[in-house]
Structures are given as C-alpha cells and as structure tokens.
LUMPAMI-660379 format. One record per atom (N, C-alpha, C): residue number from 1; residue in one letter; atom name; x, y, z. Coordinates in nm, 2 decimals. Example, Ala and Ser with C-alpha at 12.3 -4.5 7.8 and 13.67 -1.06 7.14 Angstrom:
<pts>
+-----+------+------+--------+--------+--------+
:  nr : rest : atom :     xx :     yy :     zz :
+-----+------+------+--------+--------+--------+
:   1 :    A :    N :   1.32 :  -0.57 :   0.78 :
:   1 :    A :   CA :   1.23 :  -0.45 :   0.78 :
:   1 :    A :    C :   1.32 :  -0.33 :   0.78 :
:   2 :    S :    N :   1.28 :  -0.22 :   0.71 :
:   2 :    S :   CA :   1.37 :  -0.11 :   0.71 :
:   2 :    S :    C :   1.29 :   0.00 :   0.79 :
+-----+------+------+--------+--------+--------+
</pts>
This chain:
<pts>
+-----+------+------+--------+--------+--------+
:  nr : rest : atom :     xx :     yy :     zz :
+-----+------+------+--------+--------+--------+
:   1 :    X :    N :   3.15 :  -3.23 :  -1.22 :
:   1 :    X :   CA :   3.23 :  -3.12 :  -1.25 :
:   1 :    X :    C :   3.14 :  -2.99 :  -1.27 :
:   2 :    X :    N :   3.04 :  -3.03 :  -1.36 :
:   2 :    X :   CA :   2.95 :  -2.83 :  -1.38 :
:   2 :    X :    C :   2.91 :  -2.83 :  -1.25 :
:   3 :    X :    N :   2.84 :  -2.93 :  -1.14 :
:   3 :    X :   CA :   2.84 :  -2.89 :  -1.01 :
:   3 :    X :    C :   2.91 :  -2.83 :  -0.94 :
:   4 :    X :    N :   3.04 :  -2.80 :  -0.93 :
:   4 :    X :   CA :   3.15 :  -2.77 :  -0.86 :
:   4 :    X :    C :   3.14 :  -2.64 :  -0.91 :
:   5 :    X :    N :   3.15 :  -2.61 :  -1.08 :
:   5 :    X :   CA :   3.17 :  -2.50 :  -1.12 :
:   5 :    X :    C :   3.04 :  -2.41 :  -1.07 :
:   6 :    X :    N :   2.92 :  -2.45 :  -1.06 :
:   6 :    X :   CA :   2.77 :  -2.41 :  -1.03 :
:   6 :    X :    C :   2.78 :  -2.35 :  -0.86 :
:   7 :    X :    N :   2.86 :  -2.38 :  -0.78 :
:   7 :    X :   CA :   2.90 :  -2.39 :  -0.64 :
:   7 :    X :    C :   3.00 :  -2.30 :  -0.64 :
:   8 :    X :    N :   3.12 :  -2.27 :  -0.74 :
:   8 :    X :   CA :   3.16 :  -2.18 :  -0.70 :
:   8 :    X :    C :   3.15 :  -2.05 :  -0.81 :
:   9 :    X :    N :   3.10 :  -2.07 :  -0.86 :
:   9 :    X :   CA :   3.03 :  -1.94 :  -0.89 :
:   9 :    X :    C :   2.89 :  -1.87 :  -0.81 :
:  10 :    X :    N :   2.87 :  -1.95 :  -0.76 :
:  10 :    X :   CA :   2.71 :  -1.88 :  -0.62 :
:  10 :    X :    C :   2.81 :  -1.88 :  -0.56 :
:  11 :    X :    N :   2.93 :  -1.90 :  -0.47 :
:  11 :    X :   CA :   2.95 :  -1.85 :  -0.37 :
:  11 :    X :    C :   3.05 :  -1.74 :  -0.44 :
:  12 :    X :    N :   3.12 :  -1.70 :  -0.56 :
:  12 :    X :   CA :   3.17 :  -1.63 :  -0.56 :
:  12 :    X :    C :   3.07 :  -1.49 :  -0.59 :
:  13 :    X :    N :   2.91 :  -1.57 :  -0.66 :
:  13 :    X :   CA :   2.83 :  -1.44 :  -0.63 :
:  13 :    X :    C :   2.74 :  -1.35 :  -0.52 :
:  14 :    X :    N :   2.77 :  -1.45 :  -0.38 :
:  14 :    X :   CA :   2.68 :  -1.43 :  -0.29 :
:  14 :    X :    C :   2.73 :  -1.31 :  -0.20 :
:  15 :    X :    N :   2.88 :  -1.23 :  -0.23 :
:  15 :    X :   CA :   2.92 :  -1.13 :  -0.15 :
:  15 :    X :    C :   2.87 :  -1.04 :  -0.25 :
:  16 :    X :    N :   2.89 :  -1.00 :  -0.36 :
:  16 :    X :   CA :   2.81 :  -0.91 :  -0.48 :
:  16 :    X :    C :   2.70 :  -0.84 :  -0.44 :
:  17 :    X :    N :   2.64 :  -1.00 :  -0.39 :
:  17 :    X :   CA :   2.46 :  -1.01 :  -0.38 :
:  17 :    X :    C :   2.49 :  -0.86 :  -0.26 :
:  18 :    X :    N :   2.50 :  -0.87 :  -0.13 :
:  18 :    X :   CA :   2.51 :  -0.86 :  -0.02 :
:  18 :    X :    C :   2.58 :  -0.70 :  -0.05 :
:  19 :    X :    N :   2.69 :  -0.72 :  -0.12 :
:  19 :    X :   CA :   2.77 :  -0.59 :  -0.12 :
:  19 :    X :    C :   2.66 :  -0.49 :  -0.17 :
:  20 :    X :    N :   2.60 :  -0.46 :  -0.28 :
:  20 :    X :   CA :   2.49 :  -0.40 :  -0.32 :
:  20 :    X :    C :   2.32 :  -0.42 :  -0.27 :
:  21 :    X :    N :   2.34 :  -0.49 :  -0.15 :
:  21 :    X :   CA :   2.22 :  -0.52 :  -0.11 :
:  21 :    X :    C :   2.15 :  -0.35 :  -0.06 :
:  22 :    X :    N :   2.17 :  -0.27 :  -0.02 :
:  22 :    X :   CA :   2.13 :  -0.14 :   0.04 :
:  22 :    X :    C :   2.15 :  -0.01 :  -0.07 :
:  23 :    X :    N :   2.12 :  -0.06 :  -0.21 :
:  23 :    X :   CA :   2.15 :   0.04 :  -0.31 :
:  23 :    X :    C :   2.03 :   0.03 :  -0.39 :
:  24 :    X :    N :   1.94 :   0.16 :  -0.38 :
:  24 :    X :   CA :   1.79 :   0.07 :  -0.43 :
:  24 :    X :    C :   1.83 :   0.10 :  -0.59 :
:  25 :    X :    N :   1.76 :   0.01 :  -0.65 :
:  25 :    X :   CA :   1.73 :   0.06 :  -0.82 :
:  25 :    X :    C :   1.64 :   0.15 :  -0.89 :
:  26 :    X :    N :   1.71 :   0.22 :  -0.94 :
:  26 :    X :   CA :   1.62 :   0.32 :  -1.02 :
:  26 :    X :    C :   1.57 :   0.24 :  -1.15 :
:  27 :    X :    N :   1.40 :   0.22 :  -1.15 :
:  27 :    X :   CA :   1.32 :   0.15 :  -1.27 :
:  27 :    X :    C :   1.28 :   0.26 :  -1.32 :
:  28 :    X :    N :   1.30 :   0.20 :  -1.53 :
:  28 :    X :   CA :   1.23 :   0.26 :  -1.62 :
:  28 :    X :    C :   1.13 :   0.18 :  -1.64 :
:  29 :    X :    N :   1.05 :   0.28 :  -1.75 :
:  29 :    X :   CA :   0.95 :   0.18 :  -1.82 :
:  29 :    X :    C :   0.81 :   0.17 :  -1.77 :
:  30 :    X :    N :   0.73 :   0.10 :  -1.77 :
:  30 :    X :   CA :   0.61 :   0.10 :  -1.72 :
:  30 :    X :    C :   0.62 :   0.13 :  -1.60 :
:  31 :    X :    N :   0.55 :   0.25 :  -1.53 :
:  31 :    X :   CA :   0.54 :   0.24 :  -1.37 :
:  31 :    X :    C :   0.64 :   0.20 :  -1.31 :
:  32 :    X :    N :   0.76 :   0.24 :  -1.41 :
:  32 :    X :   CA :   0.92 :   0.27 :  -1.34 :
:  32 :    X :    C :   0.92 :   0.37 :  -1.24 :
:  33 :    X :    N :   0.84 :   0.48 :  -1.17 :
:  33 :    X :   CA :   0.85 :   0.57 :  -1.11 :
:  33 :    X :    C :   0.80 :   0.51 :  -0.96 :
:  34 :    X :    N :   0.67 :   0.44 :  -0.98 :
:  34 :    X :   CA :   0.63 :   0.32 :  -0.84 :
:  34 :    X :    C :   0.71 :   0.21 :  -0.85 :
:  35 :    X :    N :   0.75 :   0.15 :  -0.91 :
:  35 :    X :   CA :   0.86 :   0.06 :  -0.85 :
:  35 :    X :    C :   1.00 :   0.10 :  -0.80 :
:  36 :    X :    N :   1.08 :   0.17 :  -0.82 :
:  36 :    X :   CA :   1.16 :   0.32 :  -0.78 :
:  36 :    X :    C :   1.17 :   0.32 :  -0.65 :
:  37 :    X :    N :   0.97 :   0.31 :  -0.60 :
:  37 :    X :   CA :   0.94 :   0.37 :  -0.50 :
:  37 :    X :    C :   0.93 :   0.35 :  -0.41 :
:  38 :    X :    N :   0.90 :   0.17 :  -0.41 :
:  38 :    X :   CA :   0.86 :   0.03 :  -0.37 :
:  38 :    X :    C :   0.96 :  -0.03 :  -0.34 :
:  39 :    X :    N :   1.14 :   0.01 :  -0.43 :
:  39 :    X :   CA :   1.25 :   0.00 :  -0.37 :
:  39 :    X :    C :   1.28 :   0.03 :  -0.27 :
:  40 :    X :    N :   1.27 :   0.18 :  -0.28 :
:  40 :    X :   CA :   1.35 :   0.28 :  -0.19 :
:  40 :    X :    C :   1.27 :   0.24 :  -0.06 :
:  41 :    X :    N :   1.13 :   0.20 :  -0.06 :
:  41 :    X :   CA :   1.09 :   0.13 :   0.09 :
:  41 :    X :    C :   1.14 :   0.05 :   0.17 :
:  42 :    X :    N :   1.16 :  -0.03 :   0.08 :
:  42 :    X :   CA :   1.25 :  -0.18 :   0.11 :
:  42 :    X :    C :   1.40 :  -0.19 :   0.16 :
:  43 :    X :    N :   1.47 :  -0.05 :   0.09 :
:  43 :    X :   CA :   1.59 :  -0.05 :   0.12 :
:  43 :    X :    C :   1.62 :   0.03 :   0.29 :
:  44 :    X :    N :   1.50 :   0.14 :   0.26 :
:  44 :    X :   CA :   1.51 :   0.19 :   0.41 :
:  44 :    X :    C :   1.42 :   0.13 :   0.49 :
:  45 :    X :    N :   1.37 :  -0.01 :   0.50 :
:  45 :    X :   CA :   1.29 :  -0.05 :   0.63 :
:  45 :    X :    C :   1.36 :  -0.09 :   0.65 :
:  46 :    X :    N :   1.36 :  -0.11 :   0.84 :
:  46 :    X :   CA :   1.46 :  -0.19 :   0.95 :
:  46 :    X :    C :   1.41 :  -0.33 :   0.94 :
:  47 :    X :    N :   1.48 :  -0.47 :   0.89 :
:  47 :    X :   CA :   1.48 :  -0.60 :   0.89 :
:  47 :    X :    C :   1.59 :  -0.63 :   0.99 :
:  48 :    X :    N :   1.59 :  -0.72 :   1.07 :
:  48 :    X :   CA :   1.63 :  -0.81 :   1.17 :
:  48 :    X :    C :   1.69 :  -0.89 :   1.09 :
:  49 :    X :    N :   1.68 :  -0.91 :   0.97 :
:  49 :    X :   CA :   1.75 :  -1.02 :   0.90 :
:  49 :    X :    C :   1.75 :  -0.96 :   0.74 :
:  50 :    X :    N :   1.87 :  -0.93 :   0.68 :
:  50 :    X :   CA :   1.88 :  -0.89 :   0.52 :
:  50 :    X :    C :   1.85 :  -1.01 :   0.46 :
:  51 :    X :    N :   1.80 :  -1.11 :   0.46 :
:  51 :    X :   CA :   1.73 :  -1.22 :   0.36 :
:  51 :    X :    C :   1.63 :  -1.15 :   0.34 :
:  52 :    X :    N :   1.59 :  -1.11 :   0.42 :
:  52 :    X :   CA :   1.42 :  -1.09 :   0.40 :
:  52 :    X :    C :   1.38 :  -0.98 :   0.31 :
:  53 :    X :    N :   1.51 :  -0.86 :   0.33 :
:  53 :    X :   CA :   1.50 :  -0.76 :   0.27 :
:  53 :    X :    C :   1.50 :  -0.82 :   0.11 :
:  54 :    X :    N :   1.59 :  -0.87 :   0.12 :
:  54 :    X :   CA :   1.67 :  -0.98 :  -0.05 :
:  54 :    X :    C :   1.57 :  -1.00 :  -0.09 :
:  55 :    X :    N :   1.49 :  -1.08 :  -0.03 :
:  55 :    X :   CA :   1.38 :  -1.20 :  -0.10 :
:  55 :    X :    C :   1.26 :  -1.10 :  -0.16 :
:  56 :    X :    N :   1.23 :  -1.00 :  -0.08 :
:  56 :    X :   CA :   1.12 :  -0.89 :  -0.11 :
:  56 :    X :    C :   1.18 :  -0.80 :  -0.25 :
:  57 :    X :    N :   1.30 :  -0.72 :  -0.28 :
:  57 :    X :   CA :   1.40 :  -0.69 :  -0.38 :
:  57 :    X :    C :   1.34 :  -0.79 :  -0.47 :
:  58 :    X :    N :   1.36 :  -0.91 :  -0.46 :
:  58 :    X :   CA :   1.40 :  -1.05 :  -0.58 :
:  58 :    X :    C :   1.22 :  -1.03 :  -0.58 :
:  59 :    X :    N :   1.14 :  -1.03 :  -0.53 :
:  59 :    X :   CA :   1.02 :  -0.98 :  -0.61 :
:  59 :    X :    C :   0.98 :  -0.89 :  -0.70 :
:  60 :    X :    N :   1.04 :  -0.77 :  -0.62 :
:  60 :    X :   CA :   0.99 :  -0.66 :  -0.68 :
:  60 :    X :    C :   1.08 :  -0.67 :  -0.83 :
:  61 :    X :    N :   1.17 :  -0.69 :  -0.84 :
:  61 :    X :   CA :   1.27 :  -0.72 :  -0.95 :
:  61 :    X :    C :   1.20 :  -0.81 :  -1.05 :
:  62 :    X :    N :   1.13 :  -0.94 :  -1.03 :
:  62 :    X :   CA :   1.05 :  -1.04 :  -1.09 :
:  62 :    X :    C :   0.91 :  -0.98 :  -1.08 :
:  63 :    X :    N :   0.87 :  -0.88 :  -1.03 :
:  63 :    X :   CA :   0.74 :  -0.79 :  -1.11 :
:  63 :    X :    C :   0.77 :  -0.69 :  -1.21 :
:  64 :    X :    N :   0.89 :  -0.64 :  -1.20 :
:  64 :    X :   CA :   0.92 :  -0.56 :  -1.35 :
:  64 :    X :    C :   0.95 :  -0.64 :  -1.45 :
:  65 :    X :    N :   1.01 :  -0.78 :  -1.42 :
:  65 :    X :   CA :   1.05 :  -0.84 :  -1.54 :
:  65 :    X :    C :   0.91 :  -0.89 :  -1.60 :
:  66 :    X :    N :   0.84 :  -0.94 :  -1.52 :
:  66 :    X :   CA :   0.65 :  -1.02 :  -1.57 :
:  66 :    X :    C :   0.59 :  -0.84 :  -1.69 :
:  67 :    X :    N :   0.61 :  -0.77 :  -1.62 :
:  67 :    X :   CA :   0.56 :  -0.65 :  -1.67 :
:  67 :    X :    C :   0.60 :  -0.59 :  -1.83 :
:  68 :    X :    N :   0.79 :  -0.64 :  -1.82 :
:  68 :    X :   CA :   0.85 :  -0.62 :  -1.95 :
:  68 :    X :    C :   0.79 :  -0.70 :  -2.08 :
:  69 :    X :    N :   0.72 :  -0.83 :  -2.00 :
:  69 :    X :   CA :   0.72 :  -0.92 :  -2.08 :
:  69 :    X :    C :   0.52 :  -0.94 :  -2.08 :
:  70 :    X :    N :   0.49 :  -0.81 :  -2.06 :
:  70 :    X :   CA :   0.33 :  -0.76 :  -2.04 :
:  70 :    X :    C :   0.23 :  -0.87 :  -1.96 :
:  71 :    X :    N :   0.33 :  -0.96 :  -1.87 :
:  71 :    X :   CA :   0.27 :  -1.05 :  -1.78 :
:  71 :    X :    C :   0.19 :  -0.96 :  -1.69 :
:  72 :    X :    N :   0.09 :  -0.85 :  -1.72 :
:  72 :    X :   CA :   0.08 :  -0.79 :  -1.56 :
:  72 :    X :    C :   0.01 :  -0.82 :  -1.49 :
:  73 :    X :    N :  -0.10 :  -0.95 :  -1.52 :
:  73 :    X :   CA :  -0.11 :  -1.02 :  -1.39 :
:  73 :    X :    C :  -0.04 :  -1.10 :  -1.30 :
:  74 :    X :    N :   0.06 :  -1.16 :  -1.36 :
:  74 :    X :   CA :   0.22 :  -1.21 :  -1.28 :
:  74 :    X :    C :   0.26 :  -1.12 :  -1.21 :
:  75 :    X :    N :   0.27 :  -1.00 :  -1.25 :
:  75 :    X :   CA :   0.37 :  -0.88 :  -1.13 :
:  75 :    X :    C :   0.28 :  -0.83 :  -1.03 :
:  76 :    X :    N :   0.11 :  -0.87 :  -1.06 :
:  76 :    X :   CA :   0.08 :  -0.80 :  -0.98 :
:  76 :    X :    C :   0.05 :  -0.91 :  -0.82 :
:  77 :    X :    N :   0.02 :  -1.03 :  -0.93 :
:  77 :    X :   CA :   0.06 :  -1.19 :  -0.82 :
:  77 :    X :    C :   0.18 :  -1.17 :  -0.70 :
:  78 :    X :    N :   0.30 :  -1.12 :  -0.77 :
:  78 :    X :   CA :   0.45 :  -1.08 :  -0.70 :
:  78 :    X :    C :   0.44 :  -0.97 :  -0.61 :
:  79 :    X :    N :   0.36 :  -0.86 :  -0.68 :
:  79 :    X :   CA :   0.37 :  -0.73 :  -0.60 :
:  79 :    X :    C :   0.28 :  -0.77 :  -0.44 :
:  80 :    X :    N :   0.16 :  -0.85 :  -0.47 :
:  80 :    X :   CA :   0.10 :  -0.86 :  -0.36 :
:  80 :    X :    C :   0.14 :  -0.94 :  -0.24 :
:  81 :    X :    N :   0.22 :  -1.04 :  -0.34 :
:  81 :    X :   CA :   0.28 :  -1.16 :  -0.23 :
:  81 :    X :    C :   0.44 :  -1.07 :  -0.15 :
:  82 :    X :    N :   0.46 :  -0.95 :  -0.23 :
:  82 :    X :   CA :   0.56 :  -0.85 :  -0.11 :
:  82 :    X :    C :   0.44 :  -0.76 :  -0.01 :
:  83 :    X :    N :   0.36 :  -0.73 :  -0.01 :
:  83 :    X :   CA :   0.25 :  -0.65 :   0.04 :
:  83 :    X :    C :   0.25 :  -0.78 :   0.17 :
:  84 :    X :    N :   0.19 :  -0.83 :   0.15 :
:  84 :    X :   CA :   0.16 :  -0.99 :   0.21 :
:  84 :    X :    C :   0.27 :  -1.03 :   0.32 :
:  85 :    X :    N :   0.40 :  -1.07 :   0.26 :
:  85 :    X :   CA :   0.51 :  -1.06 :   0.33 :
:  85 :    X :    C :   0.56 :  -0.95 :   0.41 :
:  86 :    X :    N :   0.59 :  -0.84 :   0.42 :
:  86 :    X :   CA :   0.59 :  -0.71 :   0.50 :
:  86 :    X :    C :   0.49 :  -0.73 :   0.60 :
:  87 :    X :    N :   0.37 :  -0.76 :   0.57 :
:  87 :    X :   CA :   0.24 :  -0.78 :   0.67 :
:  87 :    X :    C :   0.29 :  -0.88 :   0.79 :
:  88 :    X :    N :   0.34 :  -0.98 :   0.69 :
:  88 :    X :   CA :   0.36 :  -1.09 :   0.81 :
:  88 :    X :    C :   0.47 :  -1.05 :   0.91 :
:  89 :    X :    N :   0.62 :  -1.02 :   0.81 :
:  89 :    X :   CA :   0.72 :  -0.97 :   0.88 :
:  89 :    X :    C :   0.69 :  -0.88 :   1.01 :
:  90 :    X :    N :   0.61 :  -0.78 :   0.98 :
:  90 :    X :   CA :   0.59 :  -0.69 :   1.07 :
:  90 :    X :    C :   0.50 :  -0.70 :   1.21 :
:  91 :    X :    N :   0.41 :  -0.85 :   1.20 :
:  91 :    X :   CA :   0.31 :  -0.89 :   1.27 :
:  91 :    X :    C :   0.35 :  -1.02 :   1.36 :
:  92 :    X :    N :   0.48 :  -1.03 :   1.34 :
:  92 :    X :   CA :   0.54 :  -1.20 :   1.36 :
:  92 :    X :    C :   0.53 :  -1.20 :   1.56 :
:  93 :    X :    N :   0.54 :  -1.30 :   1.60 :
:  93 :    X :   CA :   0.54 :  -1.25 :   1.74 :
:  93 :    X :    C :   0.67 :  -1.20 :   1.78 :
:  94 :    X :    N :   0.76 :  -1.23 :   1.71 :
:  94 :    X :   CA :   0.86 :  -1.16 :   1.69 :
:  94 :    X :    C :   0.90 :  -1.06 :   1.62 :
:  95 :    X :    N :   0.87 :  -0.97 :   1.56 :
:  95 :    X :   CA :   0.84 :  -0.90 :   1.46 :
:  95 :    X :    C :   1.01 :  -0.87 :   1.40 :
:  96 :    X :    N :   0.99 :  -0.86 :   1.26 :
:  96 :    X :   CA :   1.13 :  -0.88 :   1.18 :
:  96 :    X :    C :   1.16 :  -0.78 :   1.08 :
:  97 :    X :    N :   1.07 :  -0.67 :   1.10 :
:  97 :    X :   CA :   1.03 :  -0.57 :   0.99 :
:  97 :    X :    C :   1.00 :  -0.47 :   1.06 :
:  98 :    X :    N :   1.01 :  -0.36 :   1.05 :
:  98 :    X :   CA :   0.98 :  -0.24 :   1.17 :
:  98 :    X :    C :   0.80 :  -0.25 :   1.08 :
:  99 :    X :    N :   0.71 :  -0.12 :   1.20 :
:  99 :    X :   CA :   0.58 :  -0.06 :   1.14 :
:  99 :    X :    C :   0.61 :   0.00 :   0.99 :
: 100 :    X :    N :   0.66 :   0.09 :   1.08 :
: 100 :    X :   CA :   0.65 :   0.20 :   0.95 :
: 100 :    X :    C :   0.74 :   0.18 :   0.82 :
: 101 :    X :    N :   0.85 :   0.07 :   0.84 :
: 101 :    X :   CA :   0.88 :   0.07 :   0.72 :
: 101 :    X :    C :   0.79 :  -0.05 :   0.61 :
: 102 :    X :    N :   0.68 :  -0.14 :   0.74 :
: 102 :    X :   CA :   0.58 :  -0.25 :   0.66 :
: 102 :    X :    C :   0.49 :  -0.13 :   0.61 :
: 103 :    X :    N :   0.43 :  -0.04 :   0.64 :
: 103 :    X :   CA :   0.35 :   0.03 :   0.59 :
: 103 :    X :    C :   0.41 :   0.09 :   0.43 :
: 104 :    X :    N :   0.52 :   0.18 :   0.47 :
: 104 :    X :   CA :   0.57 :   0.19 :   0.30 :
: 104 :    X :    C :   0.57 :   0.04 :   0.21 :
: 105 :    X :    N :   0.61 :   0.00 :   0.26 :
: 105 :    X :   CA :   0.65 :  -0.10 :   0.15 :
: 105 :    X :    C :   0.48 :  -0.16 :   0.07 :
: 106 :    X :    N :   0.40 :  -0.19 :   0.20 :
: 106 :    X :   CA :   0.22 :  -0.20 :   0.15 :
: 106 :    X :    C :   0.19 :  -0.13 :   0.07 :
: 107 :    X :    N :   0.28 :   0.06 :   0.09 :
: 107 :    X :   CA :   0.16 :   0.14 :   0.04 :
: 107 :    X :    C :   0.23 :   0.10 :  -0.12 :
: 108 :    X :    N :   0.36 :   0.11 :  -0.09 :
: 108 :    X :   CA :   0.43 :   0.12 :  -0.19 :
: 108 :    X :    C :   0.40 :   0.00 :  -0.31 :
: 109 :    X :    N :   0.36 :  -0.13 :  -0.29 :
: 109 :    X :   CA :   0.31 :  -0.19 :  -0.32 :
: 109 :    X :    C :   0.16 :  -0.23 :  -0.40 :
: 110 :    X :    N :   0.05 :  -0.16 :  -0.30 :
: 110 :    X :   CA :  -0.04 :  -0.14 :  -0.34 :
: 110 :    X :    C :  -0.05 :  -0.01 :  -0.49 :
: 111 :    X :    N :   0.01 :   0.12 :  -0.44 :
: 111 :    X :   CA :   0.05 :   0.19 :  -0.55 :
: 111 :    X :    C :   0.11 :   0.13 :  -0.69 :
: 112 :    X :    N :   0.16 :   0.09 :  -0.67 :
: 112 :    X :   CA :   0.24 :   0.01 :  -0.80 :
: 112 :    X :    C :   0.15 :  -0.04 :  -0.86 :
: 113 :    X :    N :   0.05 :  -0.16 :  -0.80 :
: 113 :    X :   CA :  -0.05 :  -0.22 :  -0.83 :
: 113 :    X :    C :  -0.14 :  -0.14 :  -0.92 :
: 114 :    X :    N :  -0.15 :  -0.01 :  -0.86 :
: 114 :    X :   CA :  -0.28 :   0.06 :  -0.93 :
: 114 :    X :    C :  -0.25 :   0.13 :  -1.06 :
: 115 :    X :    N :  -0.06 :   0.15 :  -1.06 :
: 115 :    X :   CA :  -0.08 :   0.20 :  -1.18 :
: 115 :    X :    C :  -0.07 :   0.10 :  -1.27 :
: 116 :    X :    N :  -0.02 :  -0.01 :  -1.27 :
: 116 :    X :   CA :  -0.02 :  -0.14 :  -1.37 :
: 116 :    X :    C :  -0.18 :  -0.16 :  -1.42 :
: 117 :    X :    N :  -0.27 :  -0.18 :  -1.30 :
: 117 :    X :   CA :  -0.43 :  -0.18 :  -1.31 :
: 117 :    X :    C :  -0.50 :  -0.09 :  -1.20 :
: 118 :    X :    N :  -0.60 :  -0.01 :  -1.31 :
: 118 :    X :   CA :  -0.68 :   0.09 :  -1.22 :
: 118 :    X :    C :  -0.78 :   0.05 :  -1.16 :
: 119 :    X :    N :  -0.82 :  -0.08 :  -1.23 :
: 119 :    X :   CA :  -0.97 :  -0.15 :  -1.19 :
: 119 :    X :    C :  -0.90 :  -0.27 :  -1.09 :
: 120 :    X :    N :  -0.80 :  -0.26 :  -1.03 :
: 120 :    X :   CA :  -0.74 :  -0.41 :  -1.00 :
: 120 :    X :    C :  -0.83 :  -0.38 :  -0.80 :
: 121 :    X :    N :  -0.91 :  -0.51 :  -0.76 :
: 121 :    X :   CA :  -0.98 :  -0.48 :  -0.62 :
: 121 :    X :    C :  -0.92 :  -0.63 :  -0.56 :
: 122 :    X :    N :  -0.86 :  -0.58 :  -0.50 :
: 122 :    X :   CA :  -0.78 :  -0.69 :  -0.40 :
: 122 :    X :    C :  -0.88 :  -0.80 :  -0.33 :
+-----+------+------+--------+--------+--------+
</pts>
C-alpha cells in the first residue's frame, strides 16, 4: 500500500517537476548572487534532452543546501561534478549541450566555487 501511494505521488509530481523546469531560481544567502547565476546558465543552455538540464538544477540546488548547512566542501564536490558534466555533455560524440551554453555553466560554476573558497585550486 505506501508503495502505491509512493508511485502516485512521483507521478503526480513529475509534470510540476517539468512544468517549472525553465524558471531559474533566484538564491539568497551565501553566494546567492553566483548561484542565481549558475542557474540562469543552465536554464538558457540548449540540451537535447531536459533530464540533463534537471539533473544539473538538482545539483546546483544540493550545493546550496550542503552550503546552508556550512558543508562547503560538499557543494563544492556538487558544483564541480556540474562543471564536469556540461564538459562531457558538450564533448559527447554526440554532443547534448550546446558550446556556449557548456562554457556558462563551467564559468558559472567555477565562479561560485571561488566565492564559497578563494584558495580552492582545482
């Protein structure tokens, strides 16, 4: 039975997900102004496939939360594994991520990185 209820509540949340998928978030708080920023990259790069966009979002979202909770070498673990991903996205032999929007999302990335840590060397 909680299975069933578990199943239809993800599918009753999976149009939500999707309906708001292209609306970036405005972050407070720590280096709320580079994550913001690292959104708005993500929302306007061209992906071949909106999972991918999702799954990068669902990072950057789980590096503010590591951050709230002063984890910032967890967010910065997160921030790089979206840097990392865009890289690949954009390099695939297929490629699934346009250039220029993997480049925002890197710089955007990297930036974030530096204001959480100034001394942080990749």
């Amino acid at each position: 039975m909680a299975k069933n209820i578990r199943t239809l509540v993800a599918a009753a949340a999976v149009p939500l997900v999707f309906a708001v998928g292209n609306v970036h978030a405005d972050y407070t708080g720590t280096c709320g102004d580079r994550f913001t920023t690292l959104d708005m990259a993500i929302v306007g790069a061209t992906f071949t496939n909106d999972m991918d966009r999702t799954n990068l979002r669902g990072k950057v979202s789980g590096a503010v939360t590591k951050v709230a909770y002063e984890k910032i070498a967890d967010a910065i673990t997160l921030l790089d594994a979206v840097s990392d991903k865009a890289y690949a996205l954009a390099t695939a032999a297929k490629p699934k991520l346009d250039g220029p929007g993997a480049k925002a999302i890197m710089d955007g990335s990297y930036a974030t990185i530096m204001c959480l840590n100034p001394n942080y060397i990749p």
